[in-house]
C-alpha positions in Angstrom: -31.1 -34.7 -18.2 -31.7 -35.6 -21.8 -28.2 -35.7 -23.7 -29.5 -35.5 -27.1 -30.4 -31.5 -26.3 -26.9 -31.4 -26.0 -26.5 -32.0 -30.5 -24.9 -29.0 -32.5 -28.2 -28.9 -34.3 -30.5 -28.8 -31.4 -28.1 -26.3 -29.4 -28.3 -24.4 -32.4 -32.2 -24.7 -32.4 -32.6 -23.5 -29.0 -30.2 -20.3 -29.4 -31.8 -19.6 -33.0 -35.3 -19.4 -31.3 -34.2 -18.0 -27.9 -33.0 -14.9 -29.4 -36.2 -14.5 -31.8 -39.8 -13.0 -30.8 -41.3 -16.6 -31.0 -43.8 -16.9 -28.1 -43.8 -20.5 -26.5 -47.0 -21.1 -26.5 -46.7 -20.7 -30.4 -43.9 -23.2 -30.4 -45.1 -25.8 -28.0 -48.3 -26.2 -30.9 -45.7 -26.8 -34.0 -44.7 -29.8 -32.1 -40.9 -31.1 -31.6 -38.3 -31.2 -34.6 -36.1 -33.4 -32.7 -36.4 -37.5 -32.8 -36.4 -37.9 -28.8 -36.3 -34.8 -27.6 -40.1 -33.3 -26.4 -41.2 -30.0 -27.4 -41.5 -29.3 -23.7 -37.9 -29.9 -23.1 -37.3 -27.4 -25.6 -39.1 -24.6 -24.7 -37.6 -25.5 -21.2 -34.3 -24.8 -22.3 -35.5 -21.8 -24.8 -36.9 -20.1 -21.7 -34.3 -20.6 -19.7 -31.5 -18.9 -22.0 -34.0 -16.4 -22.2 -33.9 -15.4 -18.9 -30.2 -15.9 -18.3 -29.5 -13.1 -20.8 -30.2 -10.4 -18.3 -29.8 -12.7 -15.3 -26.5 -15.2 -16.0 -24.6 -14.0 -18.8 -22.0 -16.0 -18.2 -24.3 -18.9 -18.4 -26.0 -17.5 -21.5 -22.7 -17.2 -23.2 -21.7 -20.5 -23.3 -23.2 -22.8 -25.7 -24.0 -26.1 -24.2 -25.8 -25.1 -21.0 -28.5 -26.7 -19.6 -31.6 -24.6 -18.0 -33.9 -25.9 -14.9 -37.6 -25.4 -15.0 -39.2 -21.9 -14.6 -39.6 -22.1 -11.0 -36.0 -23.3 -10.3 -35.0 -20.4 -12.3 -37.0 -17.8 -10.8 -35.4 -19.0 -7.5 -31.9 -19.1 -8.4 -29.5 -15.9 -7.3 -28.3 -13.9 -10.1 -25.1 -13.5 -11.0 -24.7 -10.2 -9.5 -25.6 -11.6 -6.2 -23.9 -14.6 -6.2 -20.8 -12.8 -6.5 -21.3 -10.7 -3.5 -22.3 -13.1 -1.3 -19.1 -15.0 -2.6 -17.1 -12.2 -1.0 -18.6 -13.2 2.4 -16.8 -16.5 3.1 -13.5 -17.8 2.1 -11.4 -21.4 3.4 -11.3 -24.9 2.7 -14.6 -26.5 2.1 -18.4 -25.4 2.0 -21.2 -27.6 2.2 -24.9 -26.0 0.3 -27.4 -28.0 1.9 -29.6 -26.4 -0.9 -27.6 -26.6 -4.4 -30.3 -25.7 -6.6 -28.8 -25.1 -10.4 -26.1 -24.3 -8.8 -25.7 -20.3 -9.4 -24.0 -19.5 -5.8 -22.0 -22.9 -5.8 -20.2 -21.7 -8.9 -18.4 -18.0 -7.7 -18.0 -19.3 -4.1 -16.0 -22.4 -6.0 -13.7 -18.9 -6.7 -13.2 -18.3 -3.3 -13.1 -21.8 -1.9 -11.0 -24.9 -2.0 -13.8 -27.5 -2.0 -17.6 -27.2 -2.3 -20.3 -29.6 -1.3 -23.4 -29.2 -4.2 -26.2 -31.1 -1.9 -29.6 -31.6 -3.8 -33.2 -33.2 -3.3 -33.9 -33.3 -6.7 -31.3 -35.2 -9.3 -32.6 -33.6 -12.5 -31.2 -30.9 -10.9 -28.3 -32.1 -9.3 -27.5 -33.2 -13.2 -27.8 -30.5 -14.4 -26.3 -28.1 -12.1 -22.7 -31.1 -12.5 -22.8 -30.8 -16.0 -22.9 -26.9 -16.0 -19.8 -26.9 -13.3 -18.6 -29.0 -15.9 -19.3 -26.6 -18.7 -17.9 -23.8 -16.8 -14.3 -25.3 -15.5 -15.4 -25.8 -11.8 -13.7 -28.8 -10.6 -13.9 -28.7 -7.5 -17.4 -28.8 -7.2 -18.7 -32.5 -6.0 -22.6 -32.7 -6.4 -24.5 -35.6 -4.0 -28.0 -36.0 -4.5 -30.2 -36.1 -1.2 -31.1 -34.2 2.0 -28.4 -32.1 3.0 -28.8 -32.6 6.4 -28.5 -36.0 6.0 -25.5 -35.7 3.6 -23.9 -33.3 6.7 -24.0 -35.7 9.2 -21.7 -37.8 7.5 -19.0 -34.8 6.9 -16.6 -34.1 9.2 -15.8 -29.8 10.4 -16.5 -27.3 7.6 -15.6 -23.4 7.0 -18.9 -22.8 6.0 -22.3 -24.5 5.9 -24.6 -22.4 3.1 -28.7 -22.0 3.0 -31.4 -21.1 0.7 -34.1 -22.6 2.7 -37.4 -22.6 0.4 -40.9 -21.8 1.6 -43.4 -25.1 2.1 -46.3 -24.4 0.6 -48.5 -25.5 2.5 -47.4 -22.0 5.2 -50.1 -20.1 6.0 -50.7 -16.3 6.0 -48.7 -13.3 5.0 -45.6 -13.6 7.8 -42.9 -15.3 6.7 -40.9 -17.5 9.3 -38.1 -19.5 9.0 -39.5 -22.0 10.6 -42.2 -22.1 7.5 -38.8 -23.5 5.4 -37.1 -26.3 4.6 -34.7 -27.1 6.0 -36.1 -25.6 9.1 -33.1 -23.6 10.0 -34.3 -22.4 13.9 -35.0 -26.3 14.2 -31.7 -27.3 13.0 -29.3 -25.0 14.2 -27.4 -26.2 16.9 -26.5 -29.2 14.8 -25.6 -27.1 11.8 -23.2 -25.4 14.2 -21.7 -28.7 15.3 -20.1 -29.2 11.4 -19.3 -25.7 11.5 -18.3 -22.3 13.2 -20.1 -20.7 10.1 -23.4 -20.4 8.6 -24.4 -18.0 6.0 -28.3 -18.0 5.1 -30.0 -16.4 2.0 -33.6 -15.4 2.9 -36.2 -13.6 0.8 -36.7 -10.3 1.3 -40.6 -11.3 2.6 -38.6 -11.9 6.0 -39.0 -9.1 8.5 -35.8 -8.4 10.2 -36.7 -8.6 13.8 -38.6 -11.6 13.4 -35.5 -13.3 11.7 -33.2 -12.2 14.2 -35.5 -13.6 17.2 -35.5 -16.8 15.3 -32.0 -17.2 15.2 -28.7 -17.4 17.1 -25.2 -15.8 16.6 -26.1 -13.1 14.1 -23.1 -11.4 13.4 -24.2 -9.4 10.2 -27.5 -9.2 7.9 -26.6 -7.9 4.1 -29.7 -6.7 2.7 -28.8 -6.8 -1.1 -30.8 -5.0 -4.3 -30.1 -4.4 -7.4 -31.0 -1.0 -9.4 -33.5 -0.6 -6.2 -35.1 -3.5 -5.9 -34.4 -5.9 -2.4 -33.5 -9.7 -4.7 -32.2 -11.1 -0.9 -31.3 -10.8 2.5 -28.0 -12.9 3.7 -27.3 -13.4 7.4 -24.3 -14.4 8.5 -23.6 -16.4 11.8 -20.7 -17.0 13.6 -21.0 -19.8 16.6 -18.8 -17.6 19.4 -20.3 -14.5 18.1 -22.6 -12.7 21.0 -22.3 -8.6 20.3 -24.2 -6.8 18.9 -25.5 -7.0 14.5 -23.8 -4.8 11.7 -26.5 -4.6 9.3 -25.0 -3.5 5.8 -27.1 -2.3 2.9 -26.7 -3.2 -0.5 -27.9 -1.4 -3.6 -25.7 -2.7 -6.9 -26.0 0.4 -10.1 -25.0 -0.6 -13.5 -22.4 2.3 -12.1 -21.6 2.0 -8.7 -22.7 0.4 -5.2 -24.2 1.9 -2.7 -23.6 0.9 0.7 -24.7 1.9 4.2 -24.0 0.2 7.7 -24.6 0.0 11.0 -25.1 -1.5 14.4 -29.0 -2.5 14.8 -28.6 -2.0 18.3 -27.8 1.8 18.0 -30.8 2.8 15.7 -33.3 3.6 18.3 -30.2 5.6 20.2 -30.1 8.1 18.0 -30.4 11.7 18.2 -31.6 13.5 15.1 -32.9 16.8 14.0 -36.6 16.8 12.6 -37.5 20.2 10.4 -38.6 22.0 7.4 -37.6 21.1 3.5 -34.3 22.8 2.8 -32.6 23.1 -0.6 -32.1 19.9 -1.4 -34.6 16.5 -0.7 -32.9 12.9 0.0 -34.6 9.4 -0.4 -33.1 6.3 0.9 -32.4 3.4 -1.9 -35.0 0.4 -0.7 -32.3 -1.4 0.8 -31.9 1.1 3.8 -35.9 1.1 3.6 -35.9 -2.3 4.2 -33.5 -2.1 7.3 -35.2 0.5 8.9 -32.3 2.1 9.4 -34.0 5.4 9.1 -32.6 7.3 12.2 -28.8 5.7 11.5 -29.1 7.5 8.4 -29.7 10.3 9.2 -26.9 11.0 11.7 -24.5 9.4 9.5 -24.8 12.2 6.8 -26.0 14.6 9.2 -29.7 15.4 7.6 -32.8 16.7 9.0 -35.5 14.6 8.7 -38.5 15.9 7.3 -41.1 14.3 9.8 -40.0 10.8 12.1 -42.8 8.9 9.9 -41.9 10.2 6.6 -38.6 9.1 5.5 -37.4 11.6 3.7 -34.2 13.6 4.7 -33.4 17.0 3.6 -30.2 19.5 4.0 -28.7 23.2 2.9 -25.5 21.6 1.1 -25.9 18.7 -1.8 -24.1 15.2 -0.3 -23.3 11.7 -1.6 -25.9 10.0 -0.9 -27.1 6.1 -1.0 -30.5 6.9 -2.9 -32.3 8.9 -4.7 -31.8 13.2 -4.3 -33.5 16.5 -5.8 -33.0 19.5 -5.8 -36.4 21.8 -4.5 -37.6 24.3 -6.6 -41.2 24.8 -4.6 -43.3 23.8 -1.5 -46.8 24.1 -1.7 -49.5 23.0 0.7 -51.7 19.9 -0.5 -54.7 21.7 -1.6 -56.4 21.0 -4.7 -57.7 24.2 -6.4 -54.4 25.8 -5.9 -52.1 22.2 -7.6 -54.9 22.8 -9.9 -54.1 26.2 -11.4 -50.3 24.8 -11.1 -51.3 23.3 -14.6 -49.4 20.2 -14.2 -50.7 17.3 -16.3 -47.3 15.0 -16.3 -45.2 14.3 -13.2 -43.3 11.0 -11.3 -45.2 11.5 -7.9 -44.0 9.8 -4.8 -45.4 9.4 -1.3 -44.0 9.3 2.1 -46.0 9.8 5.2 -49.0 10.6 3.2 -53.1 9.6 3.2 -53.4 9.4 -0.3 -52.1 6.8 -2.7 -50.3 8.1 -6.2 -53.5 6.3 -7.6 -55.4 8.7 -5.9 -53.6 11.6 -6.6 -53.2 11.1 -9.9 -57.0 10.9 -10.5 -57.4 13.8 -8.4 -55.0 16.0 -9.9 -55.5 14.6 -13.4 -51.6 14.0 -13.7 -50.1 11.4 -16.1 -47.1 9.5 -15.1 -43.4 10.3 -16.7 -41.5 13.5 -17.1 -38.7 15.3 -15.8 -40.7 17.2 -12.7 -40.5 15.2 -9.6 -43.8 15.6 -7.0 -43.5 14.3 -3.1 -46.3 14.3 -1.2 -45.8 14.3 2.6 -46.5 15.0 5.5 -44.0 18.0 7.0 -42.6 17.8 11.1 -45.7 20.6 12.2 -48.2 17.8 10.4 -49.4 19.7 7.6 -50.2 18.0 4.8 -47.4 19.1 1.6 -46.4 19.1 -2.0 -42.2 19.6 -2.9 -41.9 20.2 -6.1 -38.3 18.6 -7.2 -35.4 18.2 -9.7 -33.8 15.2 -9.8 -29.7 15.4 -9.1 -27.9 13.1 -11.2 -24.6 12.1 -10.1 
């Protein structure tokens, strides 16, 4: 880490021009005003506060802090996240075998005694100490190395934490665990040898099933979004833990949290009703999408679904819901002369069950994007192609 971005002048620099329209490409040609400081290392940091406006306020609030690359950046939990998976472990000591800049470390440091910051790379293992630092977490220790290395030589934890990152030389679509580093199927039965404990962050690329047949001891999957977009799933794993998996979505609002759970075991046990739209239309948040909780969900709040493909729930009476709901002011069937004459040139059009893309449709139907009427296109439980013209309910 180079000190001398840490000046008043250059912090001042960096906040000056972080907060302006400047684009860095733009800067990067008018060269460094700094003796000993690049202009690389300053659009570096420029970017970086940049991006933890939205992301790490807290970070971006304090002057003095020191920002990773892009790519470590990209990777790093928000804030948001970080503090819920903090809520998910709690005792003495945790070791990250991944440390990263250090996001995660920092709120479970609020919830335990001791943490273990393990990192490859000591830029970032610098860094991520002086930020700790920065932000009055003392009892953070960083090491730079492997953490599995660094593990052997610690004695029983509460917790071991994972990011495991992607090798880039994994082929193909899939994503697998094993296709990470550390290779956590590989390693597991010596990660639970330092600990009863493990909780893993995964990208949301992982398929659920596949991730569970990799492991062992899954006692609950947290598949986390925020404002309806999956950021991570977190498995946690408990060594004398054999019953079955509570998986528990996630979907954070600027005003509330949505959650949703239940037993993975007991999705494909469930009885449902399939019929016709009613008065109102329900759509699951992407979280439950991404569970495939899509029977669960339906008992729980005691909905019909509209077809077992489509994914879209309906009922007589309005309910709390975790997603998306409307109100139905018309069902036509899909056919073009008759959408047509419906005269409707601007609509938000979604599509469940459904042979078209909203690409398609919208070239179709000539039908620009935006507005306040809602369009579903779907397929209904008799498997007739159909339009439900909504409202959208807002809590």
């Amino acid at each position: 880490m180079n000190c001398l971005l840490l000046k008043k002048t250059v912090q001042e620099f960096i906040a000056e021009k972080s907060n302006s329209t400047i684009d860095l490409s733009t800067l990067i040609l008018k060269g460094s005003p700094f003796d000993g400081i690049s202009v690389q290392e300053l659009a570096q940091q420029i970017h970086g506060r940049r991006k933890a406006k939205q992301k790490l306020p807290s970070w971006y609030s304090k002057n003095g802090v020191c920002y990773p690359p892009i790519l470590n950046l990209e990777q790093t939990s928000s804030e948001v996240t970080a503090l819920y998976k903090s809520n998910l472990v709690s005792g003495a000591k945790l070791v990250d075998l991944t440390g990263g800049f250090g996001i995660d470390d920092y709120f479970f440091s609020k919830r335990i005694k001791e943490i273990l910051h393990c990192e490859l790379n000591k830029e970032l293992s610098e860094l991520a100490n002086h930020n700790f630092k920065l932000l009055g977490s003392t009892n953070i220790k960083t090491i730079v190395g492997d953490g599995l290395e660094i593990l052997k030589e610690q004695t029983i934890v509460d917790w071991i934490y994972v990011d495991p990152s992607r090798r880039h030389d994994s082929k193909g679509k899939v994503f697998f665990l094993e296709d990470c580093l550390p290779n956590i199927p590989q390693n597991l039965d010596f990660l639970f040898t330092k600990s009863n404990n493990i909780l893993l962050k995964t990208s949301p690329l992982l398929d659920i099933q596949i991730g569970v047949r990799s492991l062992q001891h899954v006692k609950e999957i947290h598949i986390v979004a925020i404002e309806n977009e999956v950021k991570e799933l977190l498995w946690v794993l408990d060594k004398s833990y054999t019953a079955h998996i509570t998986i528990t979505t996630v979907n954070i609002q600027k005003k509330k949290i949505q959650r949703f759970s239940f037993l993975q075991n007991e999705e494909a046990e469930q009885t449902i009703d399939i019929g016709m739209p009613m008065k109102y239309l329900y759509e699951p948040n992407a979280s439950i999408l991404k569970s495939g909780g899509f029977l669960s969900i339906a008992s729980t709040f005691k909905l019909k679904k509209l077809h077992i493909n489509s994914h879209l729930y309906t009922s007589d009476h309005e309910i709390d819901f975790p997603g998306r709901k409307f109100k139905i002011v018309a069902i036509y069937p899909y056919q073009k002369k008759k959408l047509m004459k419906m005269g409707i040139t601007k609509a938000n059009i979604t599509t469940r069950n459904f042979s078209e893309s909203v690409a398609m449709i919208r070239k179709k139907l000539k039908i620009k994007d935006g507005g306040d009427q809602y369009l579903f296109f779907t397929t209904d439980c008799n498997n007739k192609k159909q339009v439900l013209f909504c409202e959208k309910v807002v809590d």
